[in-house]
C-alpha positions in Angstrom: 105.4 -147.9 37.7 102.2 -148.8 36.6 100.0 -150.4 39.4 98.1 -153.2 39.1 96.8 -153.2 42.9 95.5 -150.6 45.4 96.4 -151.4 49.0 94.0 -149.8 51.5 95.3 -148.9 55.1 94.6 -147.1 58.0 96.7 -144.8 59.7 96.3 -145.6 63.6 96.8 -142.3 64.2 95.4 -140.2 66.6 94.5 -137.1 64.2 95.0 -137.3 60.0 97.5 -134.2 60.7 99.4 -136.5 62.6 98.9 -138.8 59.8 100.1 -137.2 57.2 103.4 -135.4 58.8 104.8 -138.8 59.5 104.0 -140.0 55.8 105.8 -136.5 54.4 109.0 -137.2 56.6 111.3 -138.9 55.1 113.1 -140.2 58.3 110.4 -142.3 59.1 111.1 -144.1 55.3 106.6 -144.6 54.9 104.3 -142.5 52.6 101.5 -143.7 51.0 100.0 -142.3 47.5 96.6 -140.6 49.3 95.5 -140.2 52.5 91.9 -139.6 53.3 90.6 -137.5 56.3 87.9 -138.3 58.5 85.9 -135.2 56.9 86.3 -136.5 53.4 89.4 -134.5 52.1 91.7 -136.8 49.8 95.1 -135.7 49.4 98.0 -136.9 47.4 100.8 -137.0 48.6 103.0 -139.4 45.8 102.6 -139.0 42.3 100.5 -142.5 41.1 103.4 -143.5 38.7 105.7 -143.3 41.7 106.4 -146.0 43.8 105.4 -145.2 47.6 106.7 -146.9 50.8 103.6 -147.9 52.4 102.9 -152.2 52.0 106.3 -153.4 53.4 107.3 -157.4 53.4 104.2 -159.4 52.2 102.6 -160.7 48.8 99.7 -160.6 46.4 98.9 -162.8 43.6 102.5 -163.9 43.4 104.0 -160.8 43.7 106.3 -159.8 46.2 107.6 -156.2 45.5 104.0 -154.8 46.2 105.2 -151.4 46.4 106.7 -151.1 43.2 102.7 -152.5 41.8 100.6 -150.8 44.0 98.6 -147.4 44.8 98.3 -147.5 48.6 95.8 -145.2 50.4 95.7 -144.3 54.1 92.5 -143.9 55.6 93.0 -141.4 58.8 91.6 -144.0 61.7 93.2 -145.0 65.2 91.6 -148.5 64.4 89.5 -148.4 67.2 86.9 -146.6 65.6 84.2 -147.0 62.5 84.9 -145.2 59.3 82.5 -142.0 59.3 80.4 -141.6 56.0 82.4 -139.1 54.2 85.6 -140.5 54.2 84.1 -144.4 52.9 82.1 -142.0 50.1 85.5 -140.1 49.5 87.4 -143.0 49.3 84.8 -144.8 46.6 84.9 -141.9 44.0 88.9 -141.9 44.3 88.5 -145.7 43.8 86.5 -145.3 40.8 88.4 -142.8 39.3 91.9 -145.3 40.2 90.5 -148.4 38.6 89.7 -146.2 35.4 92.7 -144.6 35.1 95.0 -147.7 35.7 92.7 -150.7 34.6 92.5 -152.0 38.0 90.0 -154.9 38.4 88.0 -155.4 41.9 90.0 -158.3 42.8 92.5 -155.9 42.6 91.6 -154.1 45.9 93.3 -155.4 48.6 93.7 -155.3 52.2 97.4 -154.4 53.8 96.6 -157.3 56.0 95.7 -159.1 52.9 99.4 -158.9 51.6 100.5 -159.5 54.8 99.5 -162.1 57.0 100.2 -162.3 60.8 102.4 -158.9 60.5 99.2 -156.0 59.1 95.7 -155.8 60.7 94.4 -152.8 58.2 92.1 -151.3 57.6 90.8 -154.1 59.9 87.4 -155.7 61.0 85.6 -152.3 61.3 86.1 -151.5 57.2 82.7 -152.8 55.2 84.2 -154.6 52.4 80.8 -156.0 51.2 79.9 -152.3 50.9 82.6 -151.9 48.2 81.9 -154.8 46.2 78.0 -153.8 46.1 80.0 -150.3 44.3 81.6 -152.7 41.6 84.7 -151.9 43.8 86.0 -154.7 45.9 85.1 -159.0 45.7 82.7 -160.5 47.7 81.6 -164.2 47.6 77.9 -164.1 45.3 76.8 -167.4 45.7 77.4 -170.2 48.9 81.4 -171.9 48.1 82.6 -175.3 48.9 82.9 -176.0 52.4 84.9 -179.4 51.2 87.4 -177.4 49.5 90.5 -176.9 51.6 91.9 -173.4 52.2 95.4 -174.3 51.3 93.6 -174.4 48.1 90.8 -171.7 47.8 93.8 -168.8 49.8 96.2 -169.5 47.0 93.6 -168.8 44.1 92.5 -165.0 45.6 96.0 -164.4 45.9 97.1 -164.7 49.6 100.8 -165.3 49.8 102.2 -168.1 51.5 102.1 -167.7 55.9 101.3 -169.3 59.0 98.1 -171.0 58.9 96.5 -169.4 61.5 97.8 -166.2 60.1 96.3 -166.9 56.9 92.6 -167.7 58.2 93.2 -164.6 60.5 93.8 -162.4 57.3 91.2 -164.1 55.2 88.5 -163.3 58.1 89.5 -160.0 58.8 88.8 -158.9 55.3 85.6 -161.6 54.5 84.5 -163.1 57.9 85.5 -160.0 60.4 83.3 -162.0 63.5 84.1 -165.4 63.4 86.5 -166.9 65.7 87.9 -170.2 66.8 89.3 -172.8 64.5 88.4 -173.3 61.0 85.1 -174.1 60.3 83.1 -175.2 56.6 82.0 -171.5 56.8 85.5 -170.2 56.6 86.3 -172.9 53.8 82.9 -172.1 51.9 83.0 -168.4 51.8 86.8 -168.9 50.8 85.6 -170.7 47.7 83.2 -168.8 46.4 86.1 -165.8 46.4 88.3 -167.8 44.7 85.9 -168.9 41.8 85.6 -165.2 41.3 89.7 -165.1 40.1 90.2 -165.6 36.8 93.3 -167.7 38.1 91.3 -170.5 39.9 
């Protein structure tokens, strides 16, 4: 295998030892290629080459085997809870050393709920995205988008895979917009066109 996307997760888990005895059994048929404690500690626990069971049904960018052209990484968090400083810190020298090893772009870093619309929620609201992207590591829209542009249009061009509408803008906000709600606004269609002018594909 050799991964063209890293998929970030958490593990809604109430401790990371927890965490990583149900990704080790292979009963429960999910692992994931590191998993990151609260303290800081990254572990691996799948060989980078090897392909991991840890994004399930979804898509990115077309593809829809995302395990077999990913790197996933758990991030040990119940989901109720911000992400202390030493695991984000942790987790951005692991990405930096990923994206070297493996060519990975930024666009390239990726939500689970990203992948998977309506059925994933991780790493959810709580994970700073924008702090990423100010790292080189992540996207985040540089300039005010479109707000005429539809986002049947703009969600197709990042790389969402086809869903539910309302799944869709769910996913898109979780990762982009985390505190907006209602319906679709211009914001949401704005902020989704300036990410998709940074693809090479829009």
């Amino acid at each position: 295998m050799r991964p063209s996307l890293i998929v970030l997760h958490y593990t809604a888990m109430a401790s990371c030892a927890e965490a990583r005895a149900r990704l080790c059994d292979p009963e429960h048929q999910v692992s994931a290629h590191w998993l990151i404690s609260e303290t800081g500690l990254a572990d691996q626990l799948v060989d980078e080459a090897m392909r991991a069971w840890h994004a399930g049904a979804g898509g990115w960018a077309g593809l829809t085997d995302i395990n077999s052209h990913s790197i996933g990484i758990e991030l040990a968090n119940s989901g109720a809870h911000p992400f202390p400083e030493p695991q984000i810190t942790a987790l951005e020298g692991l990405l930096r050393a990923l994206t070297q090893r493996w060519s990975i772009a930024p666009a390239g870093i990726i939500a689970h709920s990203d992948m998977a619309p309506g059925r994933k929620s991780d790493p959810g609201a709580r994970f700073d995205w924008q702090r990423l992207a100010r790292a080189g590591l992540s996207v985040w829209p540089q300039s005010p988008g479109d707000p005429r542009r539809p986002l049947q249009s703009s969600l197709p061009a990042i790389g969402y895979p086809p869903a539910d509408p309302a799944a869709l803008l769910t996913a898109f906000r979780l990762r982009f917009r985390p505190f907006a709600r209602g319906s679709e606004s211009p914001e949401d269609r704005a902020a989704a066109d300036a990410v998709a002018r940074l693809s090479p594909s829009s």
